[in-house]
Biopython code that builds the backbone (N, CA, C, O; Angstrom):
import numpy as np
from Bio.PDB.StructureBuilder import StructureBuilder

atoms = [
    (1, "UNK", "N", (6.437, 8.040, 15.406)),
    (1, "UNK", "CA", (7.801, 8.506, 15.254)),
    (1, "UNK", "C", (8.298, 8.965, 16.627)),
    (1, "UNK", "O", (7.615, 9.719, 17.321)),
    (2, "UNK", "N", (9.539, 8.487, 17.029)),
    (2, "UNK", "CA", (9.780, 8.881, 18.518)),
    (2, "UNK", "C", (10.604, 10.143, 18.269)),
    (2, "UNK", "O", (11.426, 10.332, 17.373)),
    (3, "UNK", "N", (10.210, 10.983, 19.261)),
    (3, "UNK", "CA", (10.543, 12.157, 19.501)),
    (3, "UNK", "C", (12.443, 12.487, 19.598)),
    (3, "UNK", "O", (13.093, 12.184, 20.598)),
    (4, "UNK", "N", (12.926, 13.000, 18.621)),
    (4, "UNK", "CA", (14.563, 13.461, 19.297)),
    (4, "UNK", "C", (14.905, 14.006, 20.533)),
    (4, "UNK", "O", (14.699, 15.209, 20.694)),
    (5, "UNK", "N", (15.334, 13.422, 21.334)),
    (5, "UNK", "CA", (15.212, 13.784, 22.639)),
    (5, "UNK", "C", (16.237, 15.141, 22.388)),
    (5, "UNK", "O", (15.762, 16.237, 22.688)),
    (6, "UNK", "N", (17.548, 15.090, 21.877)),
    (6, "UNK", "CA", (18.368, 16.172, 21.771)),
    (6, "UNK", "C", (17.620, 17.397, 21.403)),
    (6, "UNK", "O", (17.783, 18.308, 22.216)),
    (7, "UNK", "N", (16.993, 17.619, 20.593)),
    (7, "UNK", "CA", (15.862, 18.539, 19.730)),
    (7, "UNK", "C", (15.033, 19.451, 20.762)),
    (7, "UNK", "O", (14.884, 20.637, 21.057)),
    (8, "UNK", "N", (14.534, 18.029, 21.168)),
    (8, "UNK", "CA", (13.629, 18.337, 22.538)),
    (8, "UNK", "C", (14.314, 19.250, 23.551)),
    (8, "UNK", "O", (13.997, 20.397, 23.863)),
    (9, "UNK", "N", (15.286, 18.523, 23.982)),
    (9, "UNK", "CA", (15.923, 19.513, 24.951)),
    (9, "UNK", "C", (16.609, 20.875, 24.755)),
    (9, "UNK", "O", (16.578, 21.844, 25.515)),
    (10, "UNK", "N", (17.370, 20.713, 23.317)),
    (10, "UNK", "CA", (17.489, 22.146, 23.028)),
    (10, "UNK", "C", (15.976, 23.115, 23.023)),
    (10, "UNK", "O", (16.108, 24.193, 23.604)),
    (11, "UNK", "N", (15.127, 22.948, 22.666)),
    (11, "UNK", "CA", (13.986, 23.687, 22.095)),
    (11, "UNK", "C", (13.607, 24.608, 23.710)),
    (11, "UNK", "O", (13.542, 25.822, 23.904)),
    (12, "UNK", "N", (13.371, 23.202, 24.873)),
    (12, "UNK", "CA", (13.176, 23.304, 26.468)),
    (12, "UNK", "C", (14.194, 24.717, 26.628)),
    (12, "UNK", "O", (13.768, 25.869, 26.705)),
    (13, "UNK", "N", (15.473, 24.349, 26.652)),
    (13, "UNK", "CA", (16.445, 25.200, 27.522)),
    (13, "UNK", "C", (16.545, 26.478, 26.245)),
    (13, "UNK", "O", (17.286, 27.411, 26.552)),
    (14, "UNK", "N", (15.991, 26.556, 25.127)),
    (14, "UNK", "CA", (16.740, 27.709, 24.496)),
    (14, "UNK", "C", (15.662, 28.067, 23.389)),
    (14, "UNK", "O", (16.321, 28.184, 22.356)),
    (15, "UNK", "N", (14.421, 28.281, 23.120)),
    (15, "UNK", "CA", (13.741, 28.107, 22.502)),
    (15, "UNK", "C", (13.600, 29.049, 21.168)),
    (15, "UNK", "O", (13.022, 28.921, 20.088)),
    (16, "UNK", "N", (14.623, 30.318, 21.933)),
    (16, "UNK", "CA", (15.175, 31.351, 20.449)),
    (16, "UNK", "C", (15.705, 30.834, 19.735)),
    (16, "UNK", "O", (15.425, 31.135, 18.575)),
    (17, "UNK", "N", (16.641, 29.894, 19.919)),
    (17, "UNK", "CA", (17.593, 29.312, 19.174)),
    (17, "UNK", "C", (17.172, 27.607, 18.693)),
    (17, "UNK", "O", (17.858, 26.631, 18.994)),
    (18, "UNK", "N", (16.357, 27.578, 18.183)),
    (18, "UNK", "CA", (15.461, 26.517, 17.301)),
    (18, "UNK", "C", (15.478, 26.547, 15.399)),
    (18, "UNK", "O", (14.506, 27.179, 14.985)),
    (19, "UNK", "N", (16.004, 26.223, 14.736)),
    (19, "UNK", "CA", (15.913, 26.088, 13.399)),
    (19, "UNK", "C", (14.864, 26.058, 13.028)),
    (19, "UNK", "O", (14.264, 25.079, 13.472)),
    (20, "UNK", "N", (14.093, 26.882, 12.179)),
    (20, "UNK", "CA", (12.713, 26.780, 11.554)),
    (20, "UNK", "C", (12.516, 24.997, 11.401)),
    (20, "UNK", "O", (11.789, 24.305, 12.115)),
    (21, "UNK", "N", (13.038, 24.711, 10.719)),
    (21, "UNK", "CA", (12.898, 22.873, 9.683)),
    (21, "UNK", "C", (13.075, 22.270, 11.518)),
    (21, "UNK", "O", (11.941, 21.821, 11.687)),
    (22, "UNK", "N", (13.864, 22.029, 12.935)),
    (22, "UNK", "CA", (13.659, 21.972, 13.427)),
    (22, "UNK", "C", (12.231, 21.515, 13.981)),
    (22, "UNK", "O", (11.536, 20.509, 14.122)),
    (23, "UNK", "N", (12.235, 22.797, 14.191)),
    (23, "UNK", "CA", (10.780, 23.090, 14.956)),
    (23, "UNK", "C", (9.510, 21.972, 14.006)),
    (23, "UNK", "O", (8.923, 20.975, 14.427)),
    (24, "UNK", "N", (9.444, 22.527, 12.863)),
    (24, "UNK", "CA", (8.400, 21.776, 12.216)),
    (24, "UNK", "C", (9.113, 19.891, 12.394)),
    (24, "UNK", "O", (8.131, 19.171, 12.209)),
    (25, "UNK", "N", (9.673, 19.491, 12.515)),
    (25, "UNK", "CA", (10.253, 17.750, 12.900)),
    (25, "UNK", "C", (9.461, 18.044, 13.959)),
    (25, "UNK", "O", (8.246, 17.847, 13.923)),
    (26, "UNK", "N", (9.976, 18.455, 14.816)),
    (26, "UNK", "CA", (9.545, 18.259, 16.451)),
    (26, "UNK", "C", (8.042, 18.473, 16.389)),
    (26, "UNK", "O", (7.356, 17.718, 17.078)),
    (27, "UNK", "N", (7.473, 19.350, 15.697)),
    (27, "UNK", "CA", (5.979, 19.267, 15.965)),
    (27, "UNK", "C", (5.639, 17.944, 14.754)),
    (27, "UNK", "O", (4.414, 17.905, 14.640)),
    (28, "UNK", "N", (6.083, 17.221, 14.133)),
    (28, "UNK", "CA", (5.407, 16.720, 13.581)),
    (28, "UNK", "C", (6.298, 14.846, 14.505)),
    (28, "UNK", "O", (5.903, 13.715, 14.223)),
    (29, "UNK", "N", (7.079, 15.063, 15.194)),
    (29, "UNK", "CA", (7.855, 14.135, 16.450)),
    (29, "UNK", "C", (6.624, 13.774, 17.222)),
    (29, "UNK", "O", (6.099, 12.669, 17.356)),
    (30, "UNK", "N", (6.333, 14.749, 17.622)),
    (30, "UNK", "CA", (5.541, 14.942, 18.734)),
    (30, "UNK", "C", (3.568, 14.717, 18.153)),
    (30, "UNK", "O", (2.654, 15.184, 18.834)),
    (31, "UNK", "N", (3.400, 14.175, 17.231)),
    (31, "UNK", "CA", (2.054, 13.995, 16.817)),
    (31, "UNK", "C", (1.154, 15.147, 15.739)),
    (31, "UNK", "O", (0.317, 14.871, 14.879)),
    (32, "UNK", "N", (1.578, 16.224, 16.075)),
    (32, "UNK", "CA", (0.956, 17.316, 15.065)),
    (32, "UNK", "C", (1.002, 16.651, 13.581)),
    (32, "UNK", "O", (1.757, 15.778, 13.154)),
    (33, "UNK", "N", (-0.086, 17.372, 12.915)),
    (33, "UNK", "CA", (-0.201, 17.126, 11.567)),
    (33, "UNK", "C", (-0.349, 18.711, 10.783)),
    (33, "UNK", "O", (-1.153, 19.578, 11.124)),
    (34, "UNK", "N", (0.401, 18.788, 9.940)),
    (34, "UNK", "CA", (0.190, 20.160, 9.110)),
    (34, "UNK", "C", (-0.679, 20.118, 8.641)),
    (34, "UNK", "O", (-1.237, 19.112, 8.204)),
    (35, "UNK", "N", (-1.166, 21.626, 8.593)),
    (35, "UNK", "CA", (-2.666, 20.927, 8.165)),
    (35, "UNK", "C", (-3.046, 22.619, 7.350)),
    (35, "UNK", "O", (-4.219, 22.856, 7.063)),
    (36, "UNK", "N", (-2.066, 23.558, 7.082)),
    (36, "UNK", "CA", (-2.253, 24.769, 5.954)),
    (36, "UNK", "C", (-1.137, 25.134, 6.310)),
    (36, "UNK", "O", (-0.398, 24.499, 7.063)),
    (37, "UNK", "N", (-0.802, 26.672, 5.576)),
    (37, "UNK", "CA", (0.274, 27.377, 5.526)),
    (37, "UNK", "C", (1.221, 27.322, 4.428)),
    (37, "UNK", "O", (0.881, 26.399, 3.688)),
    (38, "UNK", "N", (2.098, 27.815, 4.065)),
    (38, "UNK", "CA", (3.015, 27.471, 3.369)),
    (38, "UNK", "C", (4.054, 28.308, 3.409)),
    (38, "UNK", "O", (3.935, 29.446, 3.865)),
    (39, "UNK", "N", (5.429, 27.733, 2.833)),
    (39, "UNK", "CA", (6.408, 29.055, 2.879)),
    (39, "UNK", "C", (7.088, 29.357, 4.438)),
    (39, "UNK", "O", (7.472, 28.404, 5.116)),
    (40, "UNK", "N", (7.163, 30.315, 4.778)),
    (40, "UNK", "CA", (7.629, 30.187, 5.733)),
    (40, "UNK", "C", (6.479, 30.703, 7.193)),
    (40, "UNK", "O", (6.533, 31.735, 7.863)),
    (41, "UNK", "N", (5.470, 29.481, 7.304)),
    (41, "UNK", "CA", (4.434, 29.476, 8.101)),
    (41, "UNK", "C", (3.614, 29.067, 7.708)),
    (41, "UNK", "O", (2.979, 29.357, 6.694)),
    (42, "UNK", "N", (3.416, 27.953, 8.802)),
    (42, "UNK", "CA", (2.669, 26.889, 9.274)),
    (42, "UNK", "C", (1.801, 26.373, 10.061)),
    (42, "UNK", "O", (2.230, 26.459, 11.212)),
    (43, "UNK", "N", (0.740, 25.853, 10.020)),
    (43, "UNK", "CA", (-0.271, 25.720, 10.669)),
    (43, "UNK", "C", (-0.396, 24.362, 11.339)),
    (43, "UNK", "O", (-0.922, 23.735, 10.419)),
    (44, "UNK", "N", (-0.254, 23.468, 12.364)),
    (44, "UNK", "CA", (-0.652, 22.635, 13.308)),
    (44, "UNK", "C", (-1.441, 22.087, 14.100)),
    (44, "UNK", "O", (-1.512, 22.540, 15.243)),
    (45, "UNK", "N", (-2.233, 20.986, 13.722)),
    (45, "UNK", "CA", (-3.626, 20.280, 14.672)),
    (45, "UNK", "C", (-2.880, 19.046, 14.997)),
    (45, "UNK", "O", (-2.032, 18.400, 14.383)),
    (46, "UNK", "N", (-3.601, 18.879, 16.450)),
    (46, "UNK", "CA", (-2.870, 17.499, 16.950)),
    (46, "UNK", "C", (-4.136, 16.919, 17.136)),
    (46, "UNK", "O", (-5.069, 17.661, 17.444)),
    (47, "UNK", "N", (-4.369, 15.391, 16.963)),
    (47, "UNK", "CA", (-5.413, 14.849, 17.254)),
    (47, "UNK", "C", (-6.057, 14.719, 18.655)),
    (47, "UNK", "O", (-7.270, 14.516, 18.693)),
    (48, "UNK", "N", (-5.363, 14.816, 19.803)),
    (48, "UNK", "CA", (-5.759, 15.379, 21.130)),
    (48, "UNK", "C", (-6.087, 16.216, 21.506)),
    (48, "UNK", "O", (-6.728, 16.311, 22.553)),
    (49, "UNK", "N", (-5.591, 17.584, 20.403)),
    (49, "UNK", "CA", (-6.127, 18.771, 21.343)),
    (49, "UNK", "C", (-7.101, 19.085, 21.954)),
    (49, "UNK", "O", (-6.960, 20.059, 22.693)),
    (50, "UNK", "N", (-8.712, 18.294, 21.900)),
    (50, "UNK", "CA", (-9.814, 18.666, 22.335)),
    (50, "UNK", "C", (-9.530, 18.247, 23.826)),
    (50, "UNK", "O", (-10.536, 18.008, 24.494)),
    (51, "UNK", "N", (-8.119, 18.104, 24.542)),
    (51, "UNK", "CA", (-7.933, 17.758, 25.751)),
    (51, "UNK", "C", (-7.734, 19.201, 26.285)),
    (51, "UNK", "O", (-7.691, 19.526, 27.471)),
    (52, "UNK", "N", (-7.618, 20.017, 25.192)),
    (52, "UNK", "CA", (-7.237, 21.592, 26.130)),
    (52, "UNK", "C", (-7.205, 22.849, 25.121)),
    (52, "UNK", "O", (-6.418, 23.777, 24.934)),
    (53, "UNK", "N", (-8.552, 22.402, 24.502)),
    (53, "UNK", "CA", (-9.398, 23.153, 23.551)),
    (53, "UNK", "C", (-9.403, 24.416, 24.702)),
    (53, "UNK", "O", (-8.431, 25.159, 24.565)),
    (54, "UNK", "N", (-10.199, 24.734, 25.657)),
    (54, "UNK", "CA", (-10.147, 24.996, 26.685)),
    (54, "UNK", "C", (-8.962, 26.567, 27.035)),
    (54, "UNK", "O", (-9.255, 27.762, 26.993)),
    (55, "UNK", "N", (-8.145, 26.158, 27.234)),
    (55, "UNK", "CA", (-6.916, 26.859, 27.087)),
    (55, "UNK", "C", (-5.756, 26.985, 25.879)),
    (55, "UNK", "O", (-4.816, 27.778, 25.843)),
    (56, "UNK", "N", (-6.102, 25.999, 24.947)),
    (56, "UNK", "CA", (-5.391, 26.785, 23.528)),
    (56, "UNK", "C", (-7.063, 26.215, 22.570)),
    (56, "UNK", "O", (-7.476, 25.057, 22.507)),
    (57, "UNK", "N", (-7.629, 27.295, 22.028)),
    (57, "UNK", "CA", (-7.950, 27.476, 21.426)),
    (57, "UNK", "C", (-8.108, 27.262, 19.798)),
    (57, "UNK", "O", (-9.052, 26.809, 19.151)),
    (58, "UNK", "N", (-6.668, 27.821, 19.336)),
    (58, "UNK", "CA", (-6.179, 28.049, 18.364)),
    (58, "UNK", "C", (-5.426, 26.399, 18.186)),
    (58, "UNK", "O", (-5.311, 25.506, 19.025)),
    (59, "UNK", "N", (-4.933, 26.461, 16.519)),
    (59, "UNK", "CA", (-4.002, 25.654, 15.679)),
    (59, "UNK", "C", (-2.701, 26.004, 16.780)),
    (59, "UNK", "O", (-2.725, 26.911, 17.612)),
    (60, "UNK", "N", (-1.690, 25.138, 16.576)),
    (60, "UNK", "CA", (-0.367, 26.010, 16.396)),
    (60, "UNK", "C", (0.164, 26.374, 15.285)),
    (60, "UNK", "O", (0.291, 25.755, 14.229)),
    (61, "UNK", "N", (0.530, 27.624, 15.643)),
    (61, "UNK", "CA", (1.436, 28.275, 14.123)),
    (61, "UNK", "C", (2.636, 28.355, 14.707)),
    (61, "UNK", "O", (2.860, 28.583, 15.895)),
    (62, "UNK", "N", (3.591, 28.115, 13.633)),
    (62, "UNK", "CA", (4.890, 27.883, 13.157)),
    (62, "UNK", "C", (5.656, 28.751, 12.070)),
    (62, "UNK", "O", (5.561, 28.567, 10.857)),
    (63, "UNK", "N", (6.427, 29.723, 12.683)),
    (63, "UNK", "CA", (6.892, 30.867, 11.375)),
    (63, "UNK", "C", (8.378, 30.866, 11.831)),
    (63, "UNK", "O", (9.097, 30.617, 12.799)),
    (64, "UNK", "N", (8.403, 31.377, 10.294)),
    (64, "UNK", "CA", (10.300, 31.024, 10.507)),
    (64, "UNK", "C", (10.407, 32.810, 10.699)),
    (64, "UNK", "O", (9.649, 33.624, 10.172)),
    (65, "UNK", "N", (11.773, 33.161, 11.762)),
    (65, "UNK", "CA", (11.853, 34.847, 12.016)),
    (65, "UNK", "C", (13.351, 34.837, 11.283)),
    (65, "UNK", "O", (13.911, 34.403, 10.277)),
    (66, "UNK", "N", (13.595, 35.571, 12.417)),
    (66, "UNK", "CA", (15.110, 36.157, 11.548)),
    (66, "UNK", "C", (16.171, 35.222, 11.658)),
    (66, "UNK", "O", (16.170, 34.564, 12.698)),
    (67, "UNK", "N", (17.252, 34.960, 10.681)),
    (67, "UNK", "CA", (17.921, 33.906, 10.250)),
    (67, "UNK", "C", (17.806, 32.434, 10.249)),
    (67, "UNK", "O", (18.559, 31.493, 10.502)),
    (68, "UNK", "N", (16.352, 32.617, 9.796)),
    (68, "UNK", "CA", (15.724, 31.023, 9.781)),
    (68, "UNK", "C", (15.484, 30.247, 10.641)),
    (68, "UNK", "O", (15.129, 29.094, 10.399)),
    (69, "UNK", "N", (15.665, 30.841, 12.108)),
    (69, "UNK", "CA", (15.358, 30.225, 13.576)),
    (69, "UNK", "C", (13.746, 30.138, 13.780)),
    (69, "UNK", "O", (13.308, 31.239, 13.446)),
    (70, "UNK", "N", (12.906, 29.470, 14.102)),
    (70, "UNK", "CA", (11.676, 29.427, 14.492)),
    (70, "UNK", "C", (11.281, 30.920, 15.427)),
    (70, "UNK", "O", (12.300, 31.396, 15.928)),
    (71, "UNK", "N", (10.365, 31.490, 15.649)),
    (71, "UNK", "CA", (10.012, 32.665, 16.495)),
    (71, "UNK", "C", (9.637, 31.812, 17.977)),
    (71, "UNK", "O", (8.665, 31.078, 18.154)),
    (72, "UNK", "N", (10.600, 32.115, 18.854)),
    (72, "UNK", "CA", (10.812, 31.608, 20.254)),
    (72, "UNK", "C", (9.736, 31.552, 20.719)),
    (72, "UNK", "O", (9.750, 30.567, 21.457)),
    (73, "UNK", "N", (8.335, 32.224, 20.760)),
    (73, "UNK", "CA", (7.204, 32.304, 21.317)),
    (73, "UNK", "C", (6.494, 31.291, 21.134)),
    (73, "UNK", "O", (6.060, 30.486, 21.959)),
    (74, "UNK", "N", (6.337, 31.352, 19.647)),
    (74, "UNK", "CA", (5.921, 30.075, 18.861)),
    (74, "UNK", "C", (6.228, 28.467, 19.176)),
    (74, "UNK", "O", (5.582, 27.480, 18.823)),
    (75, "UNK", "N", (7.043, 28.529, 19.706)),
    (75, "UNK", "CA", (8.047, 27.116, 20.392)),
    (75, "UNK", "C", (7.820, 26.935, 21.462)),
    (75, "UNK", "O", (7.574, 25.806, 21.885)),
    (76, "UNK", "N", (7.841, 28.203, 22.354)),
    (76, "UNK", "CA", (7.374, 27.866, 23.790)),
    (76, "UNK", "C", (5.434, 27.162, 23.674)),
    (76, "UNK", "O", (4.939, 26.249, 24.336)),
    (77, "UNK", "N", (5.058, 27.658, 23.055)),
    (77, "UNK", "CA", (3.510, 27.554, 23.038)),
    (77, "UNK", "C", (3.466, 26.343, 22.754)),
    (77, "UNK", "O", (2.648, 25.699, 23.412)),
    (78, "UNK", "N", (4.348, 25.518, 21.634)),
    (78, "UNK", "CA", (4.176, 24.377, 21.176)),
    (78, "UNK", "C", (4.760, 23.394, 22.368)),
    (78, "UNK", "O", (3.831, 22.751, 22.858)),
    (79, "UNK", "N", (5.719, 23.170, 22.824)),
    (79, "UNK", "CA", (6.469, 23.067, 23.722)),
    (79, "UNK", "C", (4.985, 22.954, 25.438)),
    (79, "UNK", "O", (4.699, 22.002, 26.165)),
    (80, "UNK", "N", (4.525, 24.228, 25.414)),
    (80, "UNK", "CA", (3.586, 24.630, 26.228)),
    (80, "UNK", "C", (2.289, 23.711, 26.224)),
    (80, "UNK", "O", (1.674, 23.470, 27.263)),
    (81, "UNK", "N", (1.943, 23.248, 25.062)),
    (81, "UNK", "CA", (0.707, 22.632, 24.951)),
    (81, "UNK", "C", (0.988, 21.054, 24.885)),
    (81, "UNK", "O", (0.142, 20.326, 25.405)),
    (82, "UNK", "N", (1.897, 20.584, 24.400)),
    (82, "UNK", "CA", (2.883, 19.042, 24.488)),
    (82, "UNK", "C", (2.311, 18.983, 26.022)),
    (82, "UNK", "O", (1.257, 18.353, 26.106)),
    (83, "UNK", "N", (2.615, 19.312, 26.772)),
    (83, "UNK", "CA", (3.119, 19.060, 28.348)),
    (83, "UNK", "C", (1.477, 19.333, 29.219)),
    (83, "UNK", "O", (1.164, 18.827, 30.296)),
    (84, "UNK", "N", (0.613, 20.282, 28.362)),
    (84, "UNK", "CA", (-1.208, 19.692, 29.163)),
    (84, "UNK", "C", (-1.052, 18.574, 28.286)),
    (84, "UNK", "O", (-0.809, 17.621, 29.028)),
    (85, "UNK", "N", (-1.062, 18.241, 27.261)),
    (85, "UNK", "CA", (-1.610, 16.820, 26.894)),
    (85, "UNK", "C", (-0.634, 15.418, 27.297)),
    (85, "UNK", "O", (-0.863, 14.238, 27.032)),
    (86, "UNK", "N", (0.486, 16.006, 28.008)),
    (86, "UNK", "CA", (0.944, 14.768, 28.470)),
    (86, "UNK", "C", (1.876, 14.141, 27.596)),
    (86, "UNK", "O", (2.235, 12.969, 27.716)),
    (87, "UNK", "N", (2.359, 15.117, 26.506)),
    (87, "UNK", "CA", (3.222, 14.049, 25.438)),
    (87, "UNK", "C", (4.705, 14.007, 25.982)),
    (87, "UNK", "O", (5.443, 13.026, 25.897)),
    (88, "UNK", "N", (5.120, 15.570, 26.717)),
    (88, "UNK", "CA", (5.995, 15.752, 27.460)),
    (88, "UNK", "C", (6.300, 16.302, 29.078)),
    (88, "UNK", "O", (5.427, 16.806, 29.785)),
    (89, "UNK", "N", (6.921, 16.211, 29.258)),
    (89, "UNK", "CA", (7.085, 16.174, 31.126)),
    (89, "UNK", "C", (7.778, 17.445, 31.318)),
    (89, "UNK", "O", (8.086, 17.815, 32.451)),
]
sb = StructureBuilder()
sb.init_structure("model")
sb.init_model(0)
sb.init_chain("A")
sb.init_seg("    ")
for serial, (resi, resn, name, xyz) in enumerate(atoms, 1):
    if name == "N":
        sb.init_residue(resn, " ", resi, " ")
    sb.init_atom(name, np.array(xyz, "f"), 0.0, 1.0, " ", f" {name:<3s}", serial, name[0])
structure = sb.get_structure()
């Protein structure tokens, strides 16, 4: 599935301002597979990550905050780990 570039770039320049349902497209744009959670939070494995096991550790999680926007941190990290594995620039 090719990535929304618009999506993409909002998420880059503004990452507070991300739509929960958003965020989960784009991680699932970008290769992630859900893989627990429910409701409002979500859990994320990408089949590459053992490229930077290393420095993320963890799943990504995905929680919706206040007025249904994704939690900005959460986005940057996802956003953050795309770009060691090379999916984005």
């Amino acid at each position: 599935m090719p990535v929304d570039q618009k999506l993409l770039e909002q998420a880059i320049n503004n990452s507070a301002n991300v739509w929960f349902e958003d965020a989960l497209k784009l991680a699932e744009q970008m290769g992630w597979r859900e893989v627990g959670g429910s409701g409002s939070h979500r859990v994320f494995r990408h089949p590459n990550a053992t490229l930077i096991k290393g420095r993320f550790p963890r799943p990504v999680n995905l929680q919706r905050g206040k007025g249904g926007k994704a939690k900005a941190y959460q986005v940057k990290q996802l956003l953050e780990m795309a770009r060691e594995m090379g999916i984005i620039k």
